[in-house]
C-alpha positions, -999 to +999 in steps of 0.1 A: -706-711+541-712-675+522-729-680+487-727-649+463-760-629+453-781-633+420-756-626+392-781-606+371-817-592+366-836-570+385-841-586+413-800-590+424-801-554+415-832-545+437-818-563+468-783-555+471-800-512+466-826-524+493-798-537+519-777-500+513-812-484+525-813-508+559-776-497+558-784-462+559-809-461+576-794-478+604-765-455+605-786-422+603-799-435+642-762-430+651-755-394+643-791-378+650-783-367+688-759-343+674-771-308+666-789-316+696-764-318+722-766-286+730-803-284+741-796-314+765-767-292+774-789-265+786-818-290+799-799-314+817-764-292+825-732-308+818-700-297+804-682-300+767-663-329+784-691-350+790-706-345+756-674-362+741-677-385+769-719-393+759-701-397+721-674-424+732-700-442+748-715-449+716-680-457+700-672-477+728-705-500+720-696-503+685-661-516+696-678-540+715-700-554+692-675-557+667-653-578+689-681-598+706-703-608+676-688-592+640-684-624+627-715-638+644-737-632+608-707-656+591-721-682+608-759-671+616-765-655+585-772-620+574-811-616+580-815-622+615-785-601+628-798-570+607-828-575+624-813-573+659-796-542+648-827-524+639-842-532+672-815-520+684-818-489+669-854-488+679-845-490+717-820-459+716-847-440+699-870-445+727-842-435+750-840-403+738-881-400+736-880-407+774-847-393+783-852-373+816-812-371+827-778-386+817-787-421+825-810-424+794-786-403+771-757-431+779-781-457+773-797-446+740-761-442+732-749-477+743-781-494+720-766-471+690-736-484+690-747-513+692-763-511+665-740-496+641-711-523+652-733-554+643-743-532+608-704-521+598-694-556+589-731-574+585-745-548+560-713-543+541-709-583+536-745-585+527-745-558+503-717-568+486-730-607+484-763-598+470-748-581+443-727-608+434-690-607+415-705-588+384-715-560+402-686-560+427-677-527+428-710-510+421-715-527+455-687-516+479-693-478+470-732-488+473-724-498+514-698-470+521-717-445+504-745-460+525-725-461+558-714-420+552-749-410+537-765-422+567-744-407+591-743-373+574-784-374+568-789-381+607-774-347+617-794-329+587-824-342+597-825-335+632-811-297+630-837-294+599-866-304+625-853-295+658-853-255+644-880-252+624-906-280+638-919-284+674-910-302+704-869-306+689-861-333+713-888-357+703-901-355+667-870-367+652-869-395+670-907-405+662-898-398+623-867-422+632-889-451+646-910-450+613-879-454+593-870-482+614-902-498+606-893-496+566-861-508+571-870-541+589-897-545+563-870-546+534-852-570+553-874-593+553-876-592+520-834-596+515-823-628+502-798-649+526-769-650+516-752-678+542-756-711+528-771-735+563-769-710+586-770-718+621-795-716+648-788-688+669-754-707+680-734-692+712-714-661+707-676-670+704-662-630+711-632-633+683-610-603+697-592-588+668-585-619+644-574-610+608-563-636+586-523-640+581-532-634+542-547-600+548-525-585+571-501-567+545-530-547+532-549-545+568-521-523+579-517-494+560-558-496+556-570-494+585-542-467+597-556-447+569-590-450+581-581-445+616-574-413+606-606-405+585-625-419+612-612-391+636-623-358+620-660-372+613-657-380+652-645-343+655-668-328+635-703-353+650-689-347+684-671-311+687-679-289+656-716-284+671-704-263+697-676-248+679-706-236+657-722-225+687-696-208+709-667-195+685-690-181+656-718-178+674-743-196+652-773-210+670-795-221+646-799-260+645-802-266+610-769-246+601-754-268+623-767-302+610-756-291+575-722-283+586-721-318+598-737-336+569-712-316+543-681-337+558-702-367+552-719-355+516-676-350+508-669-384+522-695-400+498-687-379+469-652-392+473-665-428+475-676-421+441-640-414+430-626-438+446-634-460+415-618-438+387-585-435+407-579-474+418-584-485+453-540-491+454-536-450+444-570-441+459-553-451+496-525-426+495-542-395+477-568-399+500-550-393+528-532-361+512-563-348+504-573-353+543-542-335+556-554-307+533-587-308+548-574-305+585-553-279+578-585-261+565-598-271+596-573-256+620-569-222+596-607-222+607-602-224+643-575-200+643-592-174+617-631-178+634-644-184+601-675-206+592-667-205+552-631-221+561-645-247+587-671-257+557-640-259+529-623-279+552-655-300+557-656-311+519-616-312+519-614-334+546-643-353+540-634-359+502-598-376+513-614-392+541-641-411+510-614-415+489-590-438+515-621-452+535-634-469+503-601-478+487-593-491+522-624-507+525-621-523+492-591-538+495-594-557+531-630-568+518-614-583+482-580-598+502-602-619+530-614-650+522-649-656+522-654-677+553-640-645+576-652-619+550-674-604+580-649-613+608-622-598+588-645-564+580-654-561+611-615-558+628-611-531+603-637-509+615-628-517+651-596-495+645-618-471+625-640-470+653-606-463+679-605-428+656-638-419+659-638-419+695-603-418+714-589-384+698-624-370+706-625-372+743-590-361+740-601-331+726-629-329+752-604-330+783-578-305+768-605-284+761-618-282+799-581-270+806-566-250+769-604-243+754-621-254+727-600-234+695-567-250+711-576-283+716-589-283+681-554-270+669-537-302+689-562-326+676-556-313+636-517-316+641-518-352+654-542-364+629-520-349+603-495-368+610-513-400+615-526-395+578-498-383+563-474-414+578-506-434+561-504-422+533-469-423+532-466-458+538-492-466+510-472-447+482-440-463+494-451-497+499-486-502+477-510-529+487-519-557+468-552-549+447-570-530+425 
């Protein structure tokens, strides 16, 4: 049984902040290996294929988790399975601190994912029950502004420190273990919000199980998502050594801002997301993210770093603006007993964006190069989002 937060005073308002920081703090674990592929590059010696291949491993664990134990909080309750995320978290960290070859890189990568698949759905439901109803909506952009922050502040932080502090492949990951540390303090501190949860009961893996009651609004959500999902997975997986390479930009921090700009857009269009309505939210969203990738590909095409940046906030802007509406709707359509469950399936196909389309682009890059594998990647995703988006306008989904 799920029980809503505090209604009011400053405590409802304090906890449902505090479980967006274990949120994003959780997620910034998840994106802090990226502006430094390229040093393992050069220290270990592997090609552009294997870095998408390193990424999907960490997509492939979030997959995982989501289908093995995303609606394991439902029944065990919020707390403990943030917890095991943030040890989680902890272990990858200490991966990389001892990495000494690909074996460790695949396995700090396998505990970050995870991670980040017991968070999606565990840290969204709990920040969204401790609000409670009144502050509904304050909530939902509170965790997906949470989920983007993160993942845009762990590639800023790690090209901020890798260039301008010393020894790049450690420090970051020692600044990340103290975070971790703050972030299972405030959980203790969360209130529960599963009424009798149970005692560490079995694991029942649920598959992909979305109520019959949600599935008219699941659809065209998680398509449009799917979509989003794949040029933050281009841009955390690829865009670093397009940086590198094609405009010949070496310097760490450039590259983490790049990164985090598709993520600052992505949160900034959270914010929107609001003003518009979740139902028109959906389908301008995913214009806005065809405009983006278009940007995108004019950048491959034209070599130019201002363009690959404009396309960055374009992109990232449509993909806030569907993500949240998309978001908002499956949370508000499932019932309360599968809210986690039911969260959980929908980032599961988010999750497919993120990291199939990537080591697509990886393998045609081995054989066409980097630029025209981009190209190929922006046209397909294009169309995925625009049929989204379509869909949405035609056929509107129940909802705000």
């Amino acid at each position: 049984m799920v029980r809503g937060g505090r209604g009011g005073g400053g405590g409802g308002r304090l906890g449902y902040r505090a479980a967006a920081v274990v949120f994003a703090i959780g997620m910034v674990g998840t994106t802090l290996p990226t502006p430094l592929y390229g040093l393992y590059q050069q220290q270990i010696g592997f090609s552009e294929l294997m870095v998408t291949v390193v990424f999907a491993v960490y997509a492939i664990a979030v997959i995982t988790a989501l289908l093995v134990a995303g609606n394991y909080s439902d029944a065990v309750g919020r707390r403990p399975v943030l917890l095991v995320a943030m040890a989680f978290s902890a272990g990858s960290a200490c991966c990389f601190l001892l990495e000494s070859g690909l074996p460790l890189l695949f396995a700090g990568r396998l505990l970050s994912g995870f991670a980040a698949g017991l968070l999606s759905g565990t840290a969204t439901a709990a920040v969204i029950e401790i609000a409670g109803p009144a502050r509904r909506a304050r909530a939902g952009f509170a965790a997906t502004a949470a989920n983007m922050g993160g993942l845009g502040c762990g590639p800023l932080l790690s090209g901020v420190l890798a260039q301008y502090a010393p020894r790049p492949l450690t420090l970051t990951f020692w600044v990340y273990l103290a975070l971790v540390a703050a972030a299972c303090a405030l959980i203790w501190l969360l209130p529960e919000t599963v009424g009798e949860p149970e005692r560490w009961p079995p694991l029942r893996p649920q598959g992909v199980s979305v109520p019959p009651e949600v599935k008219g609004v699941f659809v065209p959500a998680s398509v449009a998502a799917f979509a989003g999902f794949a040029l933050l997975g281009l841009f955390t997986a690829v865009a670093p050594s397009f940086v590198a390479r094609t405009l010949d930009v070496h310097n760490l921090a450039v590259t983490g801002a790049v990164v985090f700009s598709v993520f600052l857009a992505s949160t900034i269009g959270q914010s929107l997301t609001g003003k518009v309505g979740a139902r028109r939210a959906l389908p301008v969203g995913c214009g806005v993210l065809v405009v983006g990738l278009m940007l995108v590909a004019t950048s491959l095409i034209t070599h130019s770093l201002p363009l690959l940046v404009l396309g960055a906030l374009c992109g990232g802007t449509g993909q806030g603006l569907a993500f949240r509406a998309a978001l908002s709707l499956v949370s508000d359509a499932a019932p309360a007993r599968h809210r986690g469950g039911t969260i959980s399936a929908f980032f599961v196909v988010a999750y497919l964006g993120i990291s199939l389309p990537v080591v697509g682009v990886g393998a045609m890059a081995m054989a066409l190069g980097l630029r025209a594998a981009g190209l190929v990647f922006a046209g397909c995703v294009m169309v995925v989002a625009a049929c989204a988006g379509t869909y949405a306008a035609l056929r509107p989904p129940p909802g705000r």
